[in-house]
N, CA, C and O of each residue as an XYZ file, in Angstrom:
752
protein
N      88.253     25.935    -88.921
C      87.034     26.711    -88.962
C      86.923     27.538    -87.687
O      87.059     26.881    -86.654
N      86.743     28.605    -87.572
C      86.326     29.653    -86.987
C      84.711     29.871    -86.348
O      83.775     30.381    -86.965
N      84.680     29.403    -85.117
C      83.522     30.018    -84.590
C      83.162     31.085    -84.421
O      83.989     31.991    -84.320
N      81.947     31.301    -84.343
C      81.188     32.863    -84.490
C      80.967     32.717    -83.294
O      81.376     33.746    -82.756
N      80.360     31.717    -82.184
C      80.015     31.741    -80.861
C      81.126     32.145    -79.977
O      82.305     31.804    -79.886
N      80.084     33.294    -79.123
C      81.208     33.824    -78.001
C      81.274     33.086    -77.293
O      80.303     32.412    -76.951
N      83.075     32.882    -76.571
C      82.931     31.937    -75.234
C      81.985     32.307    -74.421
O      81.420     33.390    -74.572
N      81.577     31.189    -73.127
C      80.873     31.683    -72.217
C      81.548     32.250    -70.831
O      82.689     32.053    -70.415
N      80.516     32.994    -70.263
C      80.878     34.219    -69.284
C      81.348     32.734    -68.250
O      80.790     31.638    -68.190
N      82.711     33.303    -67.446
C      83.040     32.119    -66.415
C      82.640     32.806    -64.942
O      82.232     33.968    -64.969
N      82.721     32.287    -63.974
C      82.558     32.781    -62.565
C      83.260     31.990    -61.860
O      82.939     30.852    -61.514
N      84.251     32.561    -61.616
C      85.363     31.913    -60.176
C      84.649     32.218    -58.841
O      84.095     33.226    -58.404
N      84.930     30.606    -58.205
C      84.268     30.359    -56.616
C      85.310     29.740    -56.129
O      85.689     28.659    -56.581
N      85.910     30.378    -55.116
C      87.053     30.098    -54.093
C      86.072     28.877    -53.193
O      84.880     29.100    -52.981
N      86.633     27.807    -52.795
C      86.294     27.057    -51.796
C      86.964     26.965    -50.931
O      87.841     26.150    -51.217
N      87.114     27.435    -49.738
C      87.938     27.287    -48.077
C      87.659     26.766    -46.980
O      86.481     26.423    -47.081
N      88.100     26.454    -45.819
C      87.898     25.787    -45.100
C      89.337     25.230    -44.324
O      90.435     25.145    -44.874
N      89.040     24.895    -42.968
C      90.237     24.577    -42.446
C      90.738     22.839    -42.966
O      90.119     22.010    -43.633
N      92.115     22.783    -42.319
C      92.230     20.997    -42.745
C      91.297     19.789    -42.581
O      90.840     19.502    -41.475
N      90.978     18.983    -43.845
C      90.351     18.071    -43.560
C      88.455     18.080    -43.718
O      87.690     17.124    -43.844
N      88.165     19.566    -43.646
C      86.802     19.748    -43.584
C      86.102     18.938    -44.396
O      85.181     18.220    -44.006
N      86.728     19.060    -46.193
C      85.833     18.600    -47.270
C      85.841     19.384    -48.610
O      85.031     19.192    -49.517
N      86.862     20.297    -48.628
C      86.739     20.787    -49.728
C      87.043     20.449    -50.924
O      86.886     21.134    -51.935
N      87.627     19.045    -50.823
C      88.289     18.688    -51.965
C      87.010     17.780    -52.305
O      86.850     17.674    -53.521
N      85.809     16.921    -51.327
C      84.879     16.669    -51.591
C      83.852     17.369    -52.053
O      83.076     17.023    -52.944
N      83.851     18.220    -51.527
C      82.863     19.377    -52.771
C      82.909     19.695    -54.063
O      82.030     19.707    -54.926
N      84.072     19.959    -54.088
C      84.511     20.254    -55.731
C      84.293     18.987    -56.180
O      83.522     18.985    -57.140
N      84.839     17.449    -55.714
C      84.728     16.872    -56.633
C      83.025     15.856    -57.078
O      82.773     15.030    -57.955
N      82.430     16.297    -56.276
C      81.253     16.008    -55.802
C      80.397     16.749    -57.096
O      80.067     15.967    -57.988
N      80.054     18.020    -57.252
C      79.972     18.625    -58.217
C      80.615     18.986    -59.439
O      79.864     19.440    -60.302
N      81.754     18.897    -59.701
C      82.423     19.154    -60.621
C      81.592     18.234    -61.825
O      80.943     17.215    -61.589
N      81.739     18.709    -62.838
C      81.357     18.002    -64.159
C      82.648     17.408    -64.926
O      82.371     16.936    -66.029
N      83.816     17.352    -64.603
C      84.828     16.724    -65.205
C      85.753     16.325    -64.251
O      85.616     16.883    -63.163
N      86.834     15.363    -64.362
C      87.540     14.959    -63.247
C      88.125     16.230    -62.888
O      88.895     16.908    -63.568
N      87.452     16.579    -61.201
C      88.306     17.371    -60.893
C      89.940     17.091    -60.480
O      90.379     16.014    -60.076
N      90.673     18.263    -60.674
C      91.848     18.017    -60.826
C      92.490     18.503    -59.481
O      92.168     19.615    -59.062
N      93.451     17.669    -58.726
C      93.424     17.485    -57.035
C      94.765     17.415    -57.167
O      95.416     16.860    -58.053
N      95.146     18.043    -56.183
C      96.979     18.237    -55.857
C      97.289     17.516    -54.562
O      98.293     17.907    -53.966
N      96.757     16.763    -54.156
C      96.476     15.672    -52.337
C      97.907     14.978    -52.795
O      98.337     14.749    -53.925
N      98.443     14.747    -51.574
C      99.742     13.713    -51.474
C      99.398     13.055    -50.223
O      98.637     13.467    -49.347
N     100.024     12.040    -50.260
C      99.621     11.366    -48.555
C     100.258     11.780    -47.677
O     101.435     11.427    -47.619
N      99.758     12.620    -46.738
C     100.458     12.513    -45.264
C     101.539     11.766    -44.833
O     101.510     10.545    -44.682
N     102.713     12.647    -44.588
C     103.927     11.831    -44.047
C     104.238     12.519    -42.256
O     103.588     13.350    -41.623
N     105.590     11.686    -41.852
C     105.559     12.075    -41.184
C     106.332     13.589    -40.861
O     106.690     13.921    -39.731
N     106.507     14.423    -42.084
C     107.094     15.655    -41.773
C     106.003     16.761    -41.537
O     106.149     17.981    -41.617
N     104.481     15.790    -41.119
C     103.455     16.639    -41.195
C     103.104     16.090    -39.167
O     102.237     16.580    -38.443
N     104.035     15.077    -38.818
C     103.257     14.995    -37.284
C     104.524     16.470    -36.402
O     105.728     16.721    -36.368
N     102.943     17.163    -35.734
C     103.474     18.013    -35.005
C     103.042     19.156    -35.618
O     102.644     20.105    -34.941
N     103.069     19.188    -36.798
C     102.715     20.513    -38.062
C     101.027     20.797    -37.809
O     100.294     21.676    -37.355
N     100.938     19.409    -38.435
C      98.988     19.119    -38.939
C      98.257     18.648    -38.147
O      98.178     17.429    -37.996
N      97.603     19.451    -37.507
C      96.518     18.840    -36.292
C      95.866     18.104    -36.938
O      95.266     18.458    -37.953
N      95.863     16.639    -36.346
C      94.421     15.479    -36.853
C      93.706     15.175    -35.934
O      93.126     14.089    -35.912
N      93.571     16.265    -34.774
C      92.992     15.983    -33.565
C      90.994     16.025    -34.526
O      90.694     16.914    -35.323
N      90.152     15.024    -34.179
C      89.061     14.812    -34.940
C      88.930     14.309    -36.317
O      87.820     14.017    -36.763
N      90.182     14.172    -37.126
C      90.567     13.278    -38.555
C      91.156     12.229    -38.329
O      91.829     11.857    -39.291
N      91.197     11.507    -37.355
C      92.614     10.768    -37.263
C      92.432      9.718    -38.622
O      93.446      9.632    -39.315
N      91.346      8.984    -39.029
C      91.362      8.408    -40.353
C      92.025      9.213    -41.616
O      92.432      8.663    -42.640
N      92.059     10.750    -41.327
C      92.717     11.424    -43.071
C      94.319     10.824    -43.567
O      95.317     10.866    -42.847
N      94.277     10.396    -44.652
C      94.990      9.518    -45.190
C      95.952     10.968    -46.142
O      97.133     11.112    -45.823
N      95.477     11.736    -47.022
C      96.183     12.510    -47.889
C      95.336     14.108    -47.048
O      94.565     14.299    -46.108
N      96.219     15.144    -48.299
C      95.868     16.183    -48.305
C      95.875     17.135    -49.749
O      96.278     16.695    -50.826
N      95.504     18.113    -49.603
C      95.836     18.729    -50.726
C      97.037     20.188    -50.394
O      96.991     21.110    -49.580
N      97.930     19.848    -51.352
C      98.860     20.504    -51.508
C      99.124     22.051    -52.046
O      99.835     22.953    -51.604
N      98.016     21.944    -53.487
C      98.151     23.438    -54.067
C      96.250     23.689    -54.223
O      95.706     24.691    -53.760
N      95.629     22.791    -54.807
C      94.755     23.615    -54.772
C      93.714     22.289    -55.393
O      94.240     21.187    -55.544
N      92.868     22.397    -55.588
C      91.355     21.322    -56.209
C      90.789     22.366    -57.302
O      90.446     23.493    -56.944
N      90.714     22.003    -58.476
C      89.969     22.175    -59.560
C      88.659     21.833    -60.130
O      88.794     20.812    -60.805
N      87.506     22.237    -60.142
C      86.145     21.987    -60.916
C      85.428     22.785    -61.424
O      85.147     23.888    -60.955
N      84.871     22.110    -62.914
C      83.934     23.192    -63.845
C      82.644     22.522    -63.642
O      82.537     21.295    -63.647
N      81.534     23.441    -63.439
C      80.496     23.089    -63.856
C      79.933     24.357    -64.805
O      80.294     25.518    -64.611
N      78.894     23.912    -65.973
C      78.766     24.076    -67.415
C      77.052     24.749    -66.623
O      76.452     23.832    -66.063
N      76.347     26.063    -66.552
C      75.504     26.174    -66.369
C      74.434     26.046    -67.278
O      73.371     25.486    -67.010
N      74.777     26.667    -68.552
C      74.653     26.855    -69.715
C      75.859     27.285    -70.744
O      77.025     27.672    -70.672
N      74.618     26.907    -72.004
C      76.159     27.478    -72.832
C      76.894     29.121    -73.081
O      77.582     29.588    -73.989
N      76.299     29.739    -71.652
C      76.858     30.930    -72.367
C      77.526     31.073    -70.274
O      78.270     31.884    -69.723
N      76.977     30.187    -69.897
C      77.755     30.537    -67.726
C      78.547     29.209    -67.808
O      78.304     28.195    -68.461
N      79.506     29.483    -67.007
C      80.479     28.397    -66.799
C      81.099     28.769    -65.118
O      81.585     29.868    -64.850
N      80.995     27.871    -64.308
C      81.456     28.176    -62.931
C      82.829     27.330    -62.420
O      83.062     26.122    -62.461
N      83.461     28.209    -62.034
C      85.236     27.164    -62.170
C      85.143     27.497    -60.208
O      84.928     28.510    -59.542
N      85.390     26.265    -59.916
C      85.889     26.111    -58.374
C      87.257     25.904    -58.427
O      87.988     25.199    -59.123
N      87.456     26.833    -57.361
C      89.000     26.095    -56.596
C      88.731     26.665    -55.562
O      88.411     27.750    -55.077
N      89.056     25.112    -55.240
C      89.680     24.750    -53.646
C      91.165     25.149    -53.194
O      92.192     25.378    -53.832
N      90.858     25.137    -51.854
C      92.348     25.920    -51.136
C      92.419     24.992    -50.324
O      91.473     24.338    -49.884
N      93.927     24.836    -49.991
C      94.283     23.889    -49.055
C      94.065     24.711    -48.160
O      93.608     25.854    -48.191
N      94.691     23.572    -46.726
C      93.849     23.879    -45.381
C      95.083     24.340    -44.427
O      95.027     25.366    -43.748
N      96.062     23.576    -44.449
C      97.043     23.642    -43.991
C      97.364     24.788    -43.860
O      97.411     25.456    -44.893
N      97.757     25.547    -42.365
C      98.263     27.135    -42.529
C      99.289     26.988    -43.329
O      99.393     27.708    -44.322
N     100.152     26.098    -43.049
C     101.547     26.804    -44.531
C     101.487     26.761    -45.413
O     102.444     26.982    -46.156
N     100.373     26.465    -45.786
C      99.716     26.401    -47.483
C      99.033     28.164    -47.684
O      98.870     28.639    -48.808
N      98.745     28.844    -46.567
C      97.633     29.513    -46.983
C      97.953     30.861    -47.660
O      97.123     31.761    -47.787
N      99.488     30.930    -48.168
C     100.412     31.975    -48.733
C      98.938     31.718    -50.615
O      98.363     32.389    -51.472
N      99.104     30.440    -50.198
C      98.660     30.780    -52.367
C      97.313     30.920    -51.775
O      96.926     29.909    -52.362
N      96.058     31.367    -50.997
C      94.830     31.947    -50.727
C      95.012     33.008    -52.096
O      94.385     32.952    -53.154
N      96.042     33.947    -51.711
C      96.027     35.211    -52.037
C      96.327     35.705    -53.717
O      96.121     36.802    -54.235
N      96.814     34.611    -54.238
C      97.004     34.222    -55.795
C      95.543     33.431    -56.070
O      94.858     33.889    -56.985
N      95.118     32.470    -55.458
C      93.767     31.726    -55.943
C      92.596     32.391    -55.852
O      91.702     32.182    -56.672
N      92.452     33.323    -54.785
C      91.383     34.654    -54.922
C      91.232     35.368    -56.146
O      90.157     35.681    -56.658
N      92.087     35.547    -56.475
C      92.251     37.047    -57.666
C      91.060     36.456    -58.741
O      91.016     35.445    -59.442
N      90.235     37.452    -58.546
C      88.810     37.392    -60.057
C      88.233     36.611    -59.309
O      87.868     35.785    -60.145
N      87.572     35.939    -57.582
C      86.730     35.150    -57.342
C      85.548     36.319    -57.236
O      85.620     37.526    -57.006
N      84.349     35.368    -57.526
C      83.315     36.571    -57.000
C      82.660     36.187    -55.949
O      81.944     37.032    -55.412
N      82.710     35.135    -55.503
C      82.430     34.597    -54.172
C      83.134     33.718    -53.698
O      84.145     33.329    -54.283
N      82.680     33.165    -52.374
C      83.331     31.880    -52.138
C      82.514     30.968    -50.758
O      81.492     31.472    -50.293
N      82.877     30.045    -50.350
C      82.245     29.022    -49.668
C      83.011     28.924    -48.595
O      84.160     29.343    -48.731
N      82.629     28.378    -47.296
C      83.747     28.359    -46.289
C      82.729     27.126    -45.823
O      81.560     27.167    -45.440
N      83.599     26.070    -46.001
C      83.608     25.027    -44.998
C      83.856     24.354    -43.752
O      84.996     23.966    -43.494
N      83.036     24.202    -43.067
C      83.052     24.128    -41.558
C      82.595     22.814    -40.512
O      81.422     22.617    -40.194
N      83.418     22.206    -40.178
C      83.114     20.663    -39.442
C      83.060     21.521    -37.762
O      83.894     22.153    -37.114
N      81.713     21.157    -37.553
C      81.468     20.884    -36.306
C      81.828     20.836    -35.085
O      81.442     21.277    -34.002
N      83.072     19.883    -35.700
C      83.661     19.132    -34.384
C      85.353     19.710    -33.965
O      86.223     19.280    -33.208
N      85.230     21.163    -35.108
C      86.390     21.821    -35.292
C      86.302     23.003    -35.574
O      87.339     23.566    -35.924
N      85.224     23.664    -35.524
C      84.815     24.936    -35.730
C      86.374     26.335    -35.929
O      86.778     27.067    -36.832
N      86.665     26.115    -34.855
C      88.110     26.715    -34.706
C      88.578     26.784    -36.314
O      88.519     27.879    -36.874
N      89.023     25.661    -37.020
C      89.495     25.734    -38.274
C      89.014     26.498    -39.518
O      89.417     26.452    -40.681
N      87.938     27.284    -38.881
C      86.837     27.794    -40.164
C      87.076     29.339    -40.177
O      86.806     30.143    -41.070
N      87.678     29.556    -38.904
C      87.804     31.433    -38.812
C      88.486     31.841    -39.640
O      88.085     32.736    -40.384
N      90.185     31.102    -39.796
C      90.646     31.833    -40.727
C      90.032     32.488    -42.048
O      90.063     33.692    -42.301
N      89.464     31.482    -42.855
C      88.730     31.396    -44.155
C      87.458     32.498    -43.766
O      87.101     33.265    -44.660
N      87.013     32.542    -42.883
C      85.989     33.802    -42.691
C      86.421     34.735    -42.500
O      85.635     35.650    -42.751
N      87.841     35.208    -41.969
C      88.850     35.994    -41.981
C      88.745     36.500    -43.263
O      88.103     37.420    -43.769
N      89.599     35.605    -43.699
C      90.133     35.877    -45.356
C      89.552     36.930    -46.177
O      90.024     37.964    -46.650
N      87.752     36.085    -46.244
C      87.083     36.741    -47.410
C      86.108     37.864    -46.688
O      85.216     38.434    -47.316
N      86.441     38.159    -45.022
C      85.436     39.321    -44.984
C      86.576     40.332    -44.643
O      86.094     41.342    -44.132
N      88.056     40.387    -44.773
C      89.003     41.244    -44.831
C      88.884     41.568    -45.985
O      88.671     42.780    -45.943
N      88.888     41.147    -47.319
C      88.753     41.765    -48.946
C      87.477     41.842    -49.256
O      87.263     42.244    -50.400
N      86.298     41.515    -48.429
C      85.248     41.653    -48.627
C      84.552     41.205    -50.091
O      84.010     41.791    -51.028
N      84.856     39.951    -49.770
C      84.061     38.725    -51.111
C      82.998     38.025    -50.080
O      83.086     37.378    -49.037
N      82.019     38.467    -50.870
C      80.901     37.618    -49.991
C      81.101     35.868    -50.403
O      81.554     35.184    -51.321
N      80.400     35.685    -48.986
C      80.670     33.371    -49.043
C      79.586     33.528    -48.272
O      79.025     34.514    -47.794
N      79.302     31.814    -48.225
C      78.179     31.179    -47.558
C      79.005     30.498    -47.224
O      80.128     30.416    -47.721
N      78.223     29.428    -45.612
C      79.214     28.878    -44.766
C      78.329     27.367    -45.197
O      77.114     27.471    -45.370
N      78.873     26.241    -45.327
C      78.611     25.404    -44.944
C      79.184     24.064    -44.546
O      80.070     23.317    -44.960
N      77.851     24.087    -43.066
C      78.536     23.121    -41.890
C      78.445     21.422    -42.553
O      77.449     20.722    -42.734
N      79.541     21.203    -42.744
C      79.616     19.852    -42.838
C      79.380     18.943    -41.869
O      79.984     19.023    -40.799
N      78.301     17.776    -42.161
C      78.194     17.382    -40.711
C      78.550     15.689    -41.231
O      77.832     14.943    -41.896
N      79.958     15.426    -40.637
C      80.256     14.111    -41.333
C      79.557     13.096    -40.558
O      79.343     13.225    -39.353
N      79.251     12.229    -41.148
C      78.563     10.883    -40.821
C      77.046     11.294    -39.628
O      76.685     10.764    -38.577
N      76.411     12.626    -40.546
C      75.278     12.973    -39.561
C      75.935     13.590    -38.493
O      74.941     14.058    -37.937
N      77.033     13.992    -37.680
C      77.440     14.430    -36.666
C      77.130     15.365    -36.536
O      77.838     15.998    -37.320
N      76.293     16.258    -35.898
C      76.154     17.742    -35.252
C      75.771     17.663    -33.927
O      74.774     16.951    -33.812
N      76.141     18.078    -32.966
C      75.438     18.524    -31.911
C      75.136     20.393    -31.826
O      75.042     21.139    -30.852
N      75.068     20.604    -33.007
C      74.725     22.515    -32.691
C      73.552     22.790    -33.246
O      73.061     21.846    -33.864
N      73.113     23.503    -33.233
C      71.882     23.987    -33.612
C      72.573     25.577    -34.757
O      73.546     26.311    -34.583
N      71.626     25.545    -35.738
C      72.401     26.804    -36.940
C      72.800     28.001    -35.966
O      73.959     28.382    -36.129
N      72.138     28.607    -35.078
C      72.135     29.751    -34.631
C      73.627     29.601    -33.700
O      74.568     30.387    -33.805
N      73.579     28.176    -32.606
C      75.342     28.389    -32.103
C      76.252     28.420    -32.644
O      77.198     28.945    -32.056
N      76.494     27.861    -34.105
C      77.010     27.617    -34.856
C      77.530     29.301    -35.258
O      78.568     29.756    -34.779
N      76.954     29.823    -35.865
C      76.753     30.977    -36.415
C      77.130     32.209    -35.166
O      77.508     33.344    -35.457
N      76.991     31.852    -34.153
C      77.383     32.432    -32.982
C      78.552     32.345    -32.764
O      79.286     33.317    -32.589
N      78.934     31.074    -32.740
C      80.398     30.330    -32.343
C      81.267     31.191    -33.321
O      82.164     31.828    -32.768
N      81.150     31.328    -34.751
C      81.664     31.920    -35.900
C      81.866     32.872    -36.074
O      82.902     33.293    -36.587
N      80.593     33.752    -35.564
C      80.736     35.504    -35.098
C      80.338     35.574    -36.722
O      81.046     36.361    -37.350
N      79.343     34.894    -37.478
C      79.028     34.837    -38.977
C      77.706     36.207    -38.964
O      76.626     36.009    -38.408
N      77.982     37.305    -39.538
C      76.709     37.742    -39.732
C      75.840     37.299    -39.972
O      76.035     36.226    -40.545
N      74.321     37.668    -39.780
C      73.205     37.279    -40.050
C      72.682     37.138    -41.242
O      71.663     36.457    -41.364
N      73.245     37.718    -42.285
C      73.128     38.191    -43.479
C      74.107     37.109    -44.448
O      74.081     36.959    -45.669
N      74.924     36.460    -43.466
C      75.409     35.332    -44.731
C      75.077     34.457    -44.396
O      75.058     34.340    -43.171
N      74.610     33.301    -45.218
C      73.981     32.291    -45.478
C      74.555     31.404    -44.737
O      75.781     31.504    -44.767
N      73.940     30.124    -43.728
C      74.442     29.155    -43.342
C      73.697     27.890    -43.463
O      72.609     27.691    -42.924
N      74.572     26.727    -44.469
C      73.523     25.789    -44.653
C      74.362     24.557    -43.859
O      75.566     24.674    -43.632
N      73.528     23.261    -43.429
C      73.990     22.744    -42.447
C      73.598     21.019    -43.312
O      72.466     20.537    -43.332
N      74.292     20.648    -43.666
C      74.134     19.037    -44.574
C      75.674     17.890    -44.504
O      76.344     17.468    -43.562
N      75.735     17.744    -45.676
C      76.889     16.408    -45.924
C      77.513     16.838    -47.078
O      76.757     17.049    -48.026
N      78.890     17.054    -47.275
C      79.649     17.754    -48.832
C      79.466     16.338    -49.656
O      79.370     16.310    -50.883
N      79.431     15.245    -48.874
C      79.308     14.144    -49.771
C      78.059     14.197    -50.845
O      78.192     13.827    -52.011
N      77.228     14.541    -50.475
C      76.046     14.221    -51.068
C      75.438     15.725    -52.129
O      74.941     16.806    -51.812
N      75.785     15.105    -53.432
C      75.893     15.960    -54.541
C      74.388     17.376    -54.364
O      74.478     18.564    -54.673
N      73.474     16.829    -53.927
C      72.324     17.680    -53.563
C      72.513     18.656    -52.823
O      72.038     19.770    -53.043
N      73.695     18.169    -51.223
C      73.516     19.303    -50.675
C      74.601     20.325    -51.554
O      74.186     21.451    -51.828
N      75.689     20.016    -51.897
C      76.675     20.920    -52.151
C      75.946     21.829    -53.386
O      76.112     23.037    -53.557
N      75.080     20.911    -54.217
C      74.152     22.558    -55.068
C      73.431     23.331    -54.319
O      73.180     24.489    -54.655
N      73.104     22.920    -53.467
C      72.146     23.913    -52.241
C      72.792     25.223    -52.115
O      72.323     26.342    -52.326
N      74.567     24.679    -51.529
C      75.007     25.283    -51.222
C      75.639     26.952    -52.297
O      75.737     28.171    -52.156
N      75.879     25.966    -53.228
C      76.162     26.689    -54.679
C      75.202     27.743    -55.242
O      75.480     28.557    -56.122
N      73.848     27.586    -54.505
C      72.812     27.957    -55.463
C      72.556     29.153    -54.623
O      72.194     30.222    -55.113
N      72.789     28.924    -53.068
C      72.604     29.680    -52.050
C      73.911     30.998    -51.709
O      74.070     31.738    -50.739
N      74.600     30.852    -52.877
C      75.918     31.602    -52.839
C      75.299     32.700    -53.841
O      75.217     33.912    -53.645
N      74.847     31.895    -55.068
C      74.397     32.652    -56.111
C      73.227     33.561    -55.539
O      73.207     34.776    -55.741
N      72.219     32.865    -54.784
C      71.602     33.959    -54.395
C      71.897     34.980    -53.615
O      71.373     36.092    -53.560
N      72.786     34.521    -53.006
C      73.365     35.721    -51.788
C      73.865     36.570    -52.453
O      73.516     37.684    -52.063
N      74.896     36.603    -53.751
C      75.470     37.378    -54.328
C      74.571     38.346    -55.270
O      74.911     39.447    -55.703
N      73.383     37.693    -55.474
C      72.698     38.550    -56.496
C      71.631     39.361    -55.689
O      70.935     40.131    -56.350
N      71.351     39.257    -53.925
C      70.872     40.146    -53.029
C      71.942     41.351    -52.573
O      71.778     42.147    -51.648
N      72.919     41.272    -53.354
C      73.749     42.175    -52.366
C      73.777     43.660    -53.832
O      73.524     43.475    -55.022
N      74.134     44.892    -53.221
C      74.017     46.270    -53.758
C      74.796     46.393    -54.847
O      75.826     46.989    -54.533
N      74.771     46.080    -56.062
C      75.455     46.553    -57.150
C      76.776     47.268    -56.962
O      76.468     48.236    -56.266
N      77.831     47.315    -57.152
C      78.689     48.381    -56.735
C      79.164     48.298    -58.701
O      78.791     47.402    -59.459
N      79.951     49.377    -59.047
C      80.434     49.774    -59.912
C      81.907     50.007    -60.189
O      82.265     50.482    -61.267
């Protein structure tokens, strides 16, 4: 049998961030189906490569990329992928972009450094993102504005400051993308 119902409209959201931040916790945090995760465990052809200076507990990583749908309605559908963190990973950025209409940049605190690239990325092709500071186990000592300073983040993109663990904040964050994207000038 043949449906008459049109699929629904999808919206690709790039998630970035340097190693370790949380992006694979975001996606899977929100995702509505097992998100689908490419992580292998850390060996040692990664000491010397992979800074764990502030992770030293990270056990795996992700390799190609993190997968999640969430179902807005039946006619919006929002597909995440995550990007690994690892610079020698960051060749497939440029294949996992293609058709995003926004994206997220994830940012630990205690590593700020790791977040430029990914703000790089998407204000060189000019895809608007919202930043948000992951603050693991409550950890911040910044206030939004150094933060945002430290980043060299315009004023104009969104910076929200919570836990990727905790399913509430990461819609904040989601919701705060959507709005950013639907304040910005129509182009054609």
């Amino acid at each position: 049998m043949i449906s008459n119902q049109a699929a629904p409209a999808a919206v690709k959201i790039l998630v970035a961030g340097g190693f370790g931040v949380g992006k694979t916790t975001l996606v899977g945090a929100v995702s509505e189906v097992r998100p689908l995760r490419t992580e292998e465990y850390l060996t040692d052809a990664g000491v010397g490569v992979d800074d764990l200076d502030g992770i030293d507990e990270k056990e795996t990583t992700t390799v190609a990329l993190d997968f999640g749908r969430i179902s807005v309605s039946d006619e919006l559908v929002v597909y995440l992928f995550g990007t690994p963190g690892q610079e020698r990973f960051w060749f497939m950025w440029n294949d996992l972009v293609n058709g995003a209409l926004g994206g997220v940049v994830i940012a630990d605190t205690r590593r700020l450094e790791t977040s430029f690239a990914s703000i790089d990325f998407f204000e060189s092709r000019a895809i608007p993102f919202v930043v948000a500071i992951n603050c693991f186990h409550g950890h911040n000592t910044r206030t939004a504005d150094e933060i945002r300073a430290a980043l060299d983040v315009d004023p104009d993109v969104p910076l929200l400051i919570g836990d990727v663990r905790q399913r509430g904040f990461d819609k904040e964050v989601l919701l705060a993308l959507m709005d950013h994207l639907m304040r910005l000038p129509a182009t054609i």
